[in-house]
C-alpha positions in Angstrom: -18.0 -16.7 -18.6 -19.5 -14.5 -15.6 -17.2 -12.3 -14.0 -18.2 -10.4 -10.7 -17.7 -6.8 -9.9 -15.8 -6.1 -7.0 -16.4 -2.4 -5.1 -14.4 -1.1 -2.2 -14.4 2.2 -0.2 -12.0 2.8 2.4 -13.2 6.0 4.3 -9.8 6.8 5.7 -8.0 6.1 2.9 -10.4 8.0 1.1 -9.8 5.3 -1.7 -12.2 3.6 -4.3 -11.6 0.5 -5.6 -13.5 -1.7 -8.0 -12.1 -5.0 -9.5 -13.5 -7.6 -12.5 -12.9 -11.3 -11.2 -11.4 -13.0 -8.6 -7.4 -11.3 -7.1 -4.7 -11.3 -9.6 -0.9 -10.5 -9.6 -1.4 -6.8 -11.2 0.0 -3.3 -11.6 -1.8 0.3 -11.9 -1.5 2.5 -14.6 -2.4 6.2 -14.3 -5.3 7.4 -16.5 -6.2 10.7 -15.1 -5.7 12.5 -12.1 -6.0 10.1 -9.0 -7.8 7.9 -11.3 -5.9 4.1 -12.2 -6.5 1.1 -14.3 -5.7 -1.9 -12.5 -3.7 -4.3 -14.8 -3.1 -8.1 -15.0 0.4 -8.7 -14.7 1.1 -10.9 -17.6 -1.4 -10.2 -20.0 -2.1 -6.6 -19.1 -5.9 -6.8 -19.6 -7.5 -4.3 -17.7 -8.9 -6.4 -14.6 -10.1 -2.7 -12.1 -9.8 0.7 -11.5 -8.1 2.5 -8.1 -9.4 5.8 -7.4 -7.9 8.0 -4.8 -9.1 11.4 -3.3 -12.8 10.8 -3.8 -13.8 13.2 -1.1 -11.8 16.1 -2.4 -13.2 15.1 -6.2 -17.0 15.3 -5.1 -16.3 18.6 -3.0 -14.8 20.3 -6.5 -17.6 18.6 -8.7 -19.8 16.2 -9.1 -18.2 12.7 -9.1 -19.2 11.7 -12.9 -15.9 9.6 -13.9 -16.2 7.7 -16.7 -14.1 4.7 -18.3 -13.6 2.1 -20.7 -14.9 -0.8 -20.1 -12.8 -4.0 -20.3 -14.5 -6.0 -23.4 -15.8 -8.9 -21.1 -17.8 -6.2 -18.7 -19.9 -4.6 -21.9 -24.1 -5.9 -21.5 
């Protein structure tokens, strides 16, 4: 089953956000510093990712972030 990636940028917010599938109820769990997985309320399968401050980030380093991949998203 395909599953589309969702990617968001709110400049004022200065918020990232990228999502697997269609909207679900969900909660965030912190990973790292500004950096959230987005979970599926009942199941908790890992359905996005929230990050905040991206400005700030790239002005300390270069914005390399990397992840786990939910099982579904891996080519």
């Amino acid at each position: 089953m395909k599953k589309r990636m969702y990617v968001h940028y709110d400049p004022e917010g200065d918020f990232l956000e990228i999502r697997f599938g269609k909207p679900k109820k969900s909660y965030y769990e912190e990973i790292g510093e500004d950096i959230f997985e987005r979970r599926e309320l009942k199941t908790g399968e890992v359905i996005g990712f929230a990050l905040f401050n991206v400005k700030k980030r790239k002005e300390k380093s270069p914005l390399d972030i990397e992840v786990d991949l939910p099982t579904f998203a891996v080519i």
